[in-house]
N, C-alpha and C positions, 0 to 999 in steps of 0.2 A: 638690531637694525644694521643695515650697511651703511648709513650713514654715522661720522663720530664727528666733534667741534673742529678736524681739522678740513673736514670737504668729505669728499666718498667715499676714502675707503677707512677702513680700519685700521687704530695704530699696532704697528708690527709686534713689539713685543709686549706691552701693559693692556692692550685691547682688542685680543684678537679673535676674531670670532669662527671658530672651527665648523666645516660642513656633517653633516651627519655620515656623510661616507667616510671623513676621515674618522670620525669618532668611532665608528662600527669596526675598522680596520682594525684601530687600537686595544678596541675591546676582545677581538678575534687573537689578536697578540697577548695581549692577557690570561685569556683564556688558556691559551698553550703551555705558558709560565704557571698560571693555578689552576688542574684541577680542581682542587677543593672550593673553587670559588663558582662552580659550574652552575648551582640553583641562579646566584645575585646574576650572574652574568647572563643567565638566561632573561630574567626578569629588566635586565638593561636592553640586551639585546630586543625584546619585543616591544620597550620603549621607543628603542631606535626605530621602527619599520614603521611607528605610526607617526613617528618627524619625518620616517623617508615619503612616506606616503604623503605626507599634508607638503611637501618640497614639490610636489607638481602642479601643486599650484601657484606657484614664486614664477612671477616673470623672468624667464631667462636673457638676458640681453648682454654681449658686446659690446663693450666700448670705443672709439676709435681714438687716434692719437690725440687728435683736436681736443677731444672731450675731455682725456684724460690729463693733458698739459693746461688747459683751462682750471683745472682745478688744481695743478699740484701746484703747494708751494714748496717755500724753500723749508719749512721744519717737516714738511712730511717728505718731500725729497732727501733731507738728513737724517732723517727715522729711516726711510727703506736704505740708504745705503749703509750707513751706519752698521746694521745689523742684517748687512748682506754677508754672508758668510764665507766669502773670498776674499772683503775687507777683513773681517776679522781674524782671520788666517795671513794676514800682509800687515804686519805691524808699521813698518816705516809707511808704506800708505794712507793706513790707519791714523800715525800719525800727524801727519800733513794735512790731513785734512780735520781733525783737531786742532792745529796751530793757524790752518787757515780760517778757521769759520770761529766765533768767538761763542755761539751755542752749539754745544753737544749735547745730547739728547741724553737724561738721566740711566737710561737703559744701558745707551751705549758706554755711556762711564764706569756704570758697574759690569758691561762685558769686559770691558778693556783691562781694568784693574784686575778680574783673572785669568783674562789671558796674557798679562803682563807684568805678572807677581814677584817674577821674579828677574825680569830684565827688562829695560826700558831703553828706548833706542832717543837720542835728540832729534828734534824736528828740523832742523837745519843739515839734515845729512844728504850728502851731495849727490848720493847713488840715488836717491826716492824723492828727495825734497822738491828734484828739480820741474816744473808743473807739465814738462813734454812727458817725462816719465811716465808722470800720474795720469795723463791726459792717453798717454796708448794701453796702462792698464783698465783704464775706466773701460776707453775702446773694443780693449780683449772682454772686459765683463759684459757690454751691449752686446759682443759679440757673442759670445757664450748664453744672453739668456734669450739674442733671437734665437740662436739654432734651440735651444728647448720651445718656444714658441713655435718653432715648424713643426718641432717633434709632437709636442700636445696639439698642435690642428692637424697634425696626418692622425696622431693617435684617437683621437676624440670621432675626427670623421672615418675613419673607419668602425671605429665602436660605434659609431651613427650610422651607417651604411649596414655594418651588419646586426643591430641590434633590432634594427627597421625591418630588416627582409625576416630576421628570424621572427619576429613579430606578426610581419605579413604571414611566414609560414607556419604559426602557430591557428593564426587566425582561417587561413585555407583549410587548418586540418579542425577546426574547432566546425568552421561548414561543410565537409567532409563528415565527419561524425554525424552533425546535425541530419546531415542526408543520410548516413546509412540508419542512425535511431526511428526517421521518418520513413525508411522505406523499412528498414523492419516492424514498424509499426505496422503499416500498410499488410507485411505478411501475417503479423497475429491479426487483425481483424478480419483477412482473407478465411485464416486457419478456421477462429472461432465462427463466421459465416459455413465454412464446410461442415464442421462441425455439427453447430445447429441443423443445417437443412441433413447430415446422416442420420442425424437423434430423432429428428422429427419424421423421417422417411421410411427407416429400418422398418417398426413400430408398424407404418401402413402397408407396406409390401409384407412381413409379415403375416400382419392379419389377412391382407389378401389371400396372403397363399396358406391360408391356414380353414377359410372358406371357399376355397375351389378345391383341397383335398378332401374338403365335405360331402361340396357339391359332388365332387366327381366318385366318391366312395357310394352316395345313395342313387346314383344314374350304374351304374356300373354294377350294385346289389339286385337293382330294378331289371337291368337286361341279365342277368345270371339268373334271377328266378325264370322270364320271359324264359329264356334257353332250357332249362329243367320242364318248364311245363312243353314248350313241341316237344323234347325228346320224349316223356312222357309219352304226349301224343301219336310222335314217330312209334312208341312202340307199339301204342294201341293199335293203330293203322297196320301196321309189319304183323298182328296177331289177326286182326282182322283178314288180310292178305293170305296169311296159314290158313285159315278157317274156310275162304274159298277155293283157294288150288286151283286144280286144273278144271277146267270147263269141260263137258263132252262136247263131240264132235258135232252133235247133231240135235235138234228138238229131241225133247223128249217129256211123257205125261208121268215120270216116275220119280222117283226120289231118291236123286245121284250123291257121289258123294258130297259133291259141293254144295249140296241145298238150294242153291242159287238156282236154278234151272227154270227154260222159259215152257211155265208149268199154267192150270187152268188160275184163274184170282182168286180162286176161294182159299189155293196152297199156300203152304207158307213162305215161298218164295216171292212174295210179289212185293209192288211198293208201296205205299199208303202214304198219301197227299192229305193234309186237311188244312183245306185254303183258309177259312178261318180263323187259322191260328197264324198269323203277322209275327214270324219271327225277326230274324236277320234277313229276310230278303219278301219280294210282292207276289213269291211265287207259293206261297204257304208252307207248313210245318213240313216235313219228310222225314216216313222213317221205314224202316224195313221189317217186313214181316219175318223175323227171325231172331228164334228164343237167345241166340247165341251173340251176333252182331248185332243187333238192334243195342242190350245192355251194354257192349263193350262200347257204339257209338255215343251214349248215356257220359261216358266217362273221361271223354273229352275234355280237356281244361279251357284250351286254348280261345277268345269267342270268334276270333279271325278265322281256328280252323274250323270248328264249328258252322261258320257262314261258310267257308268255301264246302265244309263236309254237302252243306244244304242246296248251296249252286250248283255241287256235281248230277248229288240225285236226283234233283227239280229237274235236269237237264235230262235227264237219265228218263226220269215220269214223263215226258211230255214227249223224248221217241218214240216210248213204248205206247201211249196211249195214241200217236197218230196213227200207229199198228194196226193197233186192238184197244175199242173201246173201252174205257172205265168203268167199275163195276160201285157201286154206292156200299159202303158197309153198314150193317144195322147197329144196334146199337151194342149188342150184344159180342158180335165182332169186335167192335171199336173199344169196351171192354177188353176184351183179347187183347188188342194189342198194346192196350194200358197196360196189363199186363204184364206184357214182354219188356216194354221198354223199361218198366221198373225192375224187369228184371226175375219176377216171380210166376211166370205164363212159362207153359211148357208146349209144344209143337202137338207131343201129341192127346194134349189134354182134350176134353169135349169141350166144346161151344157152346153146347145149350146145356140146361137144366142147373147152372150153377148162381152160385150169389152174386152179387156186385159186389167187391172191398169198396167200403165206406170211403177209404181214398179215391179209389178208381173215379167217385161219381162226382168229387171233390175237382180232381183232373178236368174232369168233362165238364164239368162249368166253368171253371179258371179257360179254358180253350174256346169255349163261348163267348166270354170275355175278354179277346183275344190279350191273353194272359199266356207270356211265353218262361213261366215260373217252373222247371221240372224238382224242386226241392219241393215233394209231397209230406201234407201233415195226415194223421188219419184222425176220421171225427168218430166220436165216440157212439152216433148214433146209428140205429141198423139200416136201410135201405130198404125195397123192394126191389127185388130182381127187376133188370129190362128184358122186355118183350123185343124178340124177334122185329123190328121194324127198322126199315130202313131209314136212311140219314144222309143228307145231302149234302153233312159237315165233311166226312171223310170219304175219301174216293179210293179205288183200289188197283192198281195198274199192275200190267203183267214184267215180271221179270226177265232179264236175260244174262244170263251168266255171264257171258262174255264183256260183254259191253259194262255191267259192272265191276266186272273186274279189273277196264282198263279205267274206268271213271276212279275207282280207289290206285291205282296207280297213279293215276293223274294227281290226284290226293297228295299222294303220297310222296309224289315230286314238287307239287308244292309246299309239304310243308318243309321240305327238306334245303327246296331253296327258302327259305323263310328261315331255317335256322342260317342258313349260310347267310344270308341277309342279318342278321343279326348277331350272328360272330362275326360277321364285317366291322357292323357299328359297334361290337364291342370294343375291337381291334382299335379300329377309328377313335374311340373316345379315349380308350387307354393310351393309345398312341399321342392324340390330342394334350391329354390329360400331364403327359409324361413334359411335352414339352413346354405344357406352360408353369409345370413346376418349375422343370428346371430353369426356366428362363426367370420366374420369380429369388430361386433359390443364387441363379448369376447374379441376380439384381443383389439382393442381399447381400451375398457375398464380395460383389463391388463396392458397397456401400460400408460393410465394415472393413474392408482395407482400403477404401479413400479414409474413412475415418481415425483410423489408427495410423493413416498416414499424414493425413489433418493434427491430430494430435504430436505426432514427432515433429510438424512443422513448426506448431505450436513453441511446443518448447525451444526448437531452438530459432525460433524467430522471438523468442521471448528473449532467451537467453544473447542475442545478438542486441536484441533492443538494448536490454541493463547495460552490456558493454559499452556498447555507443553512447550512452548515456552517461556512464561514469567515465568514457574517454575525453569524450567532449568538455562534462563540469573539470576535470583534471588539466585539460589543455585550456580551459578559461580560466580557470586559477590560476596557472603558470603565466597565462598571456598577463592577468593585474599584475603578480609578482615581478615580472620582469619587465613591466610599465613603470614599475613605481622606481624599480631601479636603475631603469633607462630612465627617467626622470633628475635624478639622485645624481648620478653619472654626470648626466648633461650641465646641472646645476656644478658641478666640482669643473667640468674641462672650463666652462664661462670665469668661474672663479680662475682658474689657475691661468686658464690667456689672459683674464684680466689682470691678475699680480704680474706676471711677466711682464703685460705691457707698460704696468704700473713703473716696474724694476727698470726699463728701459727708460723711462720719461725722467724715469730718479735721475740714473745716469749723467744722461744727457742734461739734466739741470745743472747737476753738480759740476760736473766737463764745463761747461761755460761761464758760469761761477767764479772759480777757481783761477781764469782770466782776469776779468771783472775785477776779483777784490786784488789784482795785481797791478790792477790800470792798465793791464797789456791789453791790445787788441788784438785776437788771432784769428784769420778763418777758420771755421771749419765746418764742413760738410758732410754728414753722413749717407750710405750709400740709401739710395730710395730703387724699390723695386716694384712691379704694379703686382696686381694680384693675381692669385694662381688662373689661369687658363687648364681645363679640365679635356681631352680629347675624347674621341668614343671609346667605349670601355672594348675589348677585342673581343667578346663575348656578351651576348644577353644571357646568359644563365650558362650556372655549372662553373663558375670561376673564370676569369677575363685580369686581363692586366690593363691599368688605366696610366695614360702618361700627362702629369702635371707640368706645367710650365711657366714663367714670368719672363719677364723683361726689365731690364736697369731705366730707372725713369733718371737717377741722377747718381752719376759717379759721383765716391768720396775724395775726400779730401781731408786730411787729418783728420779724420771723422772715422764711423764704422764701418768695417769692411761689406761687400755684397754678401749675401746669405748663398746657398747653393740655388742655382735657377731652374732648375728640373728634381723631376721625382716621380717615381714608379710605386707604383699600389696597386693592390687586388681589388677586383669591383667584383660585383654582381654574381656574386657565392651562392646565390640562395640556387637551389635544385630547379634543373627545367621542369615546366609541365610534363606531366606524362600523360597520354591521351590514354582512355578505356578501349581495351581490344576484345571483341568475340570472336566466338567462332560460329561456324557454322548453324542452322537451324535442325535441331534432331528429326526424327520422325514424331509424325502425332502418336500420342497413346491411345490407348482402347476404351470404346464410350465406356461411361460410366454407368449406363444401362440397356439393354437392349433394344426398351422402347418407353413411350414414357416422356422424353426428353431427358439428354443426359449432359454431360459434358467431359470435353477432350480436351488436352493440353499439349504443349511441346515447352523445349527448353531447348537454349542456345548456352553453351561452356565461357565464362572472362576468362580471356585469354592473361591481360593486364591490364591489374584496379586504377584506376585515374588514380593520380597524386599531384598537389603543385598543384591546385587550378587548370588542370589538364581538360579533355574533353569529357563528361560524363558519362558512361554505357546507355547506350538504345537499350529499350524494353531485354529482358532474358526471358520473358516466359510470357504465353500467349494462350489463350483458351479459345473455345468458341463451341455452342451449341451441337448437338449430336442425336439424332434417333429420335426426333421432336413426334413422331407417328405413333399414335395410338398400339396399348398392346393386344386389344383385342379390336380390329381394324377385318372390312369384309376383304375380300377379294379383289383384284382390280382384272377386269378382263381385256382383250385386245381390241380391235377397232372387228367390226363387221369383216368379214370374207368375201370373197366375188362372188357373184351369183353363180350355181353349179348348173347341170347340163339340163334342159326340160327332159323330163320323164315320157314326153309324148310328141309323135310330131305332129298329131290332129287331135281336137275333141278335146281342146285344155288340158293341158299338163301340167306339171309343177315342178318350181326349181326352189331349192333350200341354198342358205347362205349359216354361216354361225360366226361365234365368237367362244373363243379359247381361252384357259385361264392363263393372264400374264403374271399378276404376282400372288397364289395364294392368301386363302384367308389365314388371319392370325387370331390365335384365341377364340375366344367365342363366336370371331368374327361369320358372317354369313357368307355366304355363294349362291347363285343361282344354279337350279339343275340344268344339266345341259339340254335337255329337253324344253325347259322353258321359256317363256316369249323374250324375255329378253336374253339369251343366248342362242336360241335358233328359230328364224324365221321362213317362211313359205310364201309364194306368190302363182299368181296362174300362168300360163305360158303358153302358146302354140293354142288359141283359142280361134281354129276354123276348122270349118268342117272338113270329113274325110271321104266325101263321098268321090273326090277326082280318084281316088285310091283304090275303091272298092272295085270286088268284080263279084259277078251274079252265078249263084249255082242252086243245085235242088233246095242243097242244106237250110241257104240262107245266103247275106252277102257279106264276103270275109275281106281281108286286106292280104295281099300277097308281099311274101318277106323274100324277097332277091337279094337281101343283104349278105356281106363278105363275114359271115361270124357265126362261131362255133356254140351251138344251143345244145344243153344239158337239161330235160327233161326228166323232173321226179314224180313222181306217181305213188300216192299214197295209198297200199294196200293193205293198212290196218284194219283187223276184224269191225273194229268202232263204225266203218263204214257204209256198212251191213250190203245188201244185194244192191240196193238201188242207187247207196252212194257211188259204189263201184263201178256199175253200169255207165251210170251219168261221168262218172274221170275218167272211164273210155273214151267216150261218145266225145267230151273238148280234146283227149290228146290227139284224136282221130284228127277233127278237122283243124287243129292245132298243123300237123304235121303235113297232110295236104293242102295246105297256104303255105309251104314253104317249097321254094325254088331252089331245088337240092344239085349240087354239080361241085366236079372239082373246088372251083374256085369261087362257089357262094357258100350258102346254109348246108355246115355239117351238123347233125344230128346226134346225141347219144342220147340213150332212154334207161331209166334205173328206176327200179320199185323197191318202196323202203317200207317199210312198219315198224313199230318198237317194240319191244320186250311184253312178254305176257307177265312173268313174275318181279320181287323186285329185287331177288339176288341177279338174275340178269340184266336190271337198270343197270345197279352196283357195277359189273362188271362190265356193261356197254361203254359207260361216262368214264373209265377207268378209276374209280373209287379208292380210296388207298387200303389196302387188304382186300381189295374185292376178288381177285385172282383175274384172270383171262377170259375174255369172253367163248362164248362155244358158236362160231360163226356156222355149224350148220342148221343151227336152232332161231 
């Protein structure tokens, strides 16, 4: 305890009670003198940290003089000077005051006796004895242990000034840590978030695109057969095309090379209709009477060409029968051309007297049936021949070479654009195809280097974590340690102002005493000074000098002299704040998907990290949403167009408006045809009559064109026309051209007659075909 039976303090030399800092000191001293005692010393030493540690909780308090002359008497006043160590370095002082005081403190008896072993001075000696003497050395001692008392409160409060701020700055950096462990946390659960959603995402864009290189492999096998069966058919049609040739010039009742020839219906050139049989169209079966082309047309794949093969001829039957009447075939006939069509009828076989094929009769009832099945089975049993009788199932119409020849031309540009049409769409889909791979295969490949970049973040936002984590428990450790010693410290500077002030009170007891047991009365007065006055420090941070100051409340008087009244010290050491600096905002980076919903990022550079309680850095990194649109997403088209010009000025006319595509379709996505109602609309226009316009002639009543504009006039003088169509596109160009009001500066006129190609190496070469060569323009 600090209390012993003579008042507060402890006796100086029999009872003294040492602080754990000085015991530590000692033992550090020890240390250096015995290695070999390094294990015990250790073992003391962390004895020592857990008295230093439990000394923080000791009330630390200062005494003031009041307090401590309240308690001092005269035997502890003779204990501290006594065995003040300037007395006992001062013999005849020493002494004197031995001779003067009739108890001497047992301690002090046996200092004296070896510091004075061997010479002994009388107490009555006139240099020392005499009590002014003793009374300016006492003086010189108050004096000497105020100025240590300045020195241990500069010293102490500086070790308090700076022990604080390093404190504070341990504790700034302990929440510094704390923050960047917490915002590197925040980056690992960022990471593992990315993370997760690349692992979970790969996986279904994969599979995505692992089922549209299916899809698009069995669509794209599908139009590749499509393309093999027209060419196929392209060739069938281009042998067919060989097989007729050249047309004669003229009727004829004979058997040309072409066979085709506009011959009587019995020949084999004619057409055969049998309405009956409801194929691909309401206009009945058609086939041609001919051993040759009839089987080739049998071998058609295609059933598109097929129905167009059946609209050309059906068209082709119903000219020729406005001609010349249809002839009904018997039954026997109609065998015939069973026959052919399968392929086993010959031109110039006979008609009559032959068997029916058991198939043949098969056919003719499936066709009764309107059964449009040409895959014949043959039945095992025999038939009876057909009789001669006719049959109102199949009709027989006359042929015309020409006319079918352009009809297979016609054919024949159909199927040709039909393949173009579908190496379009092959094109189309492959083209389609490619890019929503690739757009899957970006996706993908975005996704595994956010992830592998997810992962590097990963780690070292892990590895940032542990750091901060072990800097921070490292800077909290350090802050208890140097609490407990800042604690320890504080407890030793209290003790040591308190002995000094203790040594002073000694003094000054003994100094008046010394009168006293003389009977003298002396004054005296010690100098009294008030208490420091502290100024602004010249500096808030980074080091500052501070100016101390007092004032004399009472000049001495045989007493002890003034201390010094000013004094200079460093304050406010600890590091200024340092505010967080960035820089600039980068650019965004690139979505993380094409489409889908992705995300984008940017980053800002620190320029310089906050330290000191400085200001924190605003956000460094910033995301936000990207490409939120579907990847397979229809089209978006433009707003409607103005109404365009009426087609007419009388008699209702019509104006069209449309809409354009604004951003194509994506992926599977749809479009409307342009043709379609909701991309091109029609309305009526110019709905009055035209009679104010007309004028009267033999013809009829026409309108007259006095308009300022140059008319180009074509005239279709294709064979297909035949006499009477040609006739009749005279007869409109005629009064076409006599309704117009011809003159420099109105209706100029040109007139040109066009037809197309007879064969179809001069299609090839008309449409300029790639290898077709040059056309022959006088042909």
């Amino acid at each position: 305890g600090l209390k012993s039976n003579s008042g507060l303090f402890p006796r100086a030399a029999s009872n003294v009670a040492f602080s754990p800092v000085r015991v530590r000191r000692c033992v550090s001293r020890l240390a250096n003198m015995a290695r070999f005692l390094a294990p015990a010393l250790a073992l003391l030493a962390a004895s020592i940290n857990k008295v230093s540690a439990s000394a923080l909780n000791l009330n630390l308090k200062l005494f003031t003089k009041e307090e401590i002359m309240a308690n001092m008497t005269m035997d502890r006043a003779a204990d501290l000077v006594m065995t003040n160590s300037v007395v006992l370095q001062t013999p005849k002082l020493l002494a004197l005051l031995k001779t003067e005081f009739a108890k001497i403190n047992s301690t002090a008896e046996a200092q004296l006796k070896v510091v004075h072993k061997h010479k002994r001075q009388p107490a009555n000696d006139k240099g020392y004895g005499a009590l002014n003497g003793a009374r300016d050395m006492l003086n010189e001692m108050m004096n000497d242990a105020m100025a240590k008392l300045d020195n241990e409160i500069e010293k102490c409060g500086t070790y308090n000034r700076e022990t604080l701020a390093l404190l504070e700055e341990i504790r700034q950096d302990v929440a510094s840590f704390n923050a960047q462990a917490a915002e590197a946390r925040s980056r690992v659960l960022k990471s593992q978030g990315t993370i997760a959603f690349c692992q979970l995402k790969m996986p279904q864009v994969q599979e995505e695109l692992d089922q549209h290189n299916e899809e698009c492999a069995k669509e794209e096998v599908a139009l590749q057969s499509q393309i093999e069966v027209v060419l196929a058919d392209i060739d069938i049609v281009s042998g067919i095309m060989t097989i007729i040739g050249d047309c004669p010039a003229a009727t004829t009742t004979t058997t040309a090379p072409g066979l085709l020839l506009q011959q009587p219906a019995s020949s084999a050139a004619a057409l055969v209709q049998c309405r009956h049989c409801r194929m691909a169209n309401e206009g009945g079966y058609m086939m041609l009477q001919h051993d040759t082309i009839q089987p080739l047309l049998n071998k058609l794949h295609s059933a598109v060409v097929r129905s167009y093969v059946q609209e050309s001829l059906n068209s082709a039957y119903d000219e020729a029968v406005s001609q010349q009447p249809a002839e009904a075939l018997t039954q026997e006939e109609v065998h015939h051309q069973i026959a052919i069509m399968k392929g086993s009828g010959s031109a110039s076989s006979s008609l009559r007297g032959q068997r029916q094929d058991p198939g043949d009769a098969e056919l003719i009832a499936s066709m009764g049936n309107n059964s449009g099945a040409l895959n014949i089975s043959k039945v095992p049993e025999a038939t009876v021949p057909f009789d001669c009788i006719p049959t109102n199932k199949c009709t027989l119409g006359m042929g015309n070479c020409g006319k079918i020849r352009d009809r297979f031309l016609q054919i024949q540009a159909g199927i040709q654009d039909m393949l173009t049409k579908l190496k379009k769409e092959l094109a189309e889909l492959q083209r389609g195809c490619l890019e929503d791979k690739t757009i899957m295969e970006s996706q993908i490949a975005n996704l595994g280097e956010k992830l592998r970049s997810a992962q590097t973040d990963l780690a070292t936002a892990t590895g940032d974590q542990v750091e901060s984590e072990s800097s921070s428990n490292l800077k909290g450790q350090q802050h208890t340690e140097i609490t407990d010693e800042y604690g320890v410290e504080m407890k030793e500077c209290c003790d040591e102002q308190n002995d000094l002030k203790s040594e002073i009170c000694a003094l000054e007891k003994i100094r008046g005493e010394l009168y006293k047991l003389r009977g003298w009365t002396v004054f005296i007065t010690d100098c009294d000074v008030s208490e420091w006055r502290e100024d602004k420090c010249s500096s808030s941070c980074g080091g500052g000098t501070l100016i101390k100051s007092r004032s004399i409340m009472v000049h001495p008087v045989n007493g002890m002299a003034c201390p010094p009244l000013t004094l200079k010290e460093s304050c406010n050491t600890h590091p200024c704040p340092l505010d967080c600096v960035v820089g600039e905002w980068e650019g965004w980076s690139g979505c993380s998907a094409e489409c889908g919903g992705g995300i984008r990022e940017r980053m800002r550079p620190v320029h310089v990290e906050m330290k000191y309680g400085g200001q924190p850095c605003d956000d460094t990194e910033e995301t936000e949403g990207c490409n939120a649109q579907s990847c397979n997403e229809n089209c978006e088209l433009e707003d409607w167009s103005h109404w365009g010009t009426c087609t007419q000025a009388c008699w209702k006319g019509s104006e069209r408006r449309d809409r354009v595509i604004h951003e194509p379709a994506r992926g599977t996505g749809k479009c409307a045809e342009p043709i379609g109602e909701s991309r091109l609309q029609f309305r009526d226009c110019n709905d009055k009559p035209c009679a104010e316009f007309y004028h009267t002639t033999p013809q009829g009543k026409f309108l007259k064109c006095g308009s300022k504009v140059d008319l180009i006039i074509l005239v279709d003088g294709s064979g297909s026309l035949g006499e009477s169509g040609w006739q009749k596109s005279l007869k409109m160009v005629g009064n076409l051209i006599s309704n117009l009001v011809g003159s420099d500066d109105k209706v100029k006129v040109a007139l040109q007659i066009f037809s197309g190609p007879t064969t179809w190496d001069a299609y090839t070469r008309c449409i300029g075909a790639p290898g077709a060569g040059p056309p022959d323009m006088e042909k």
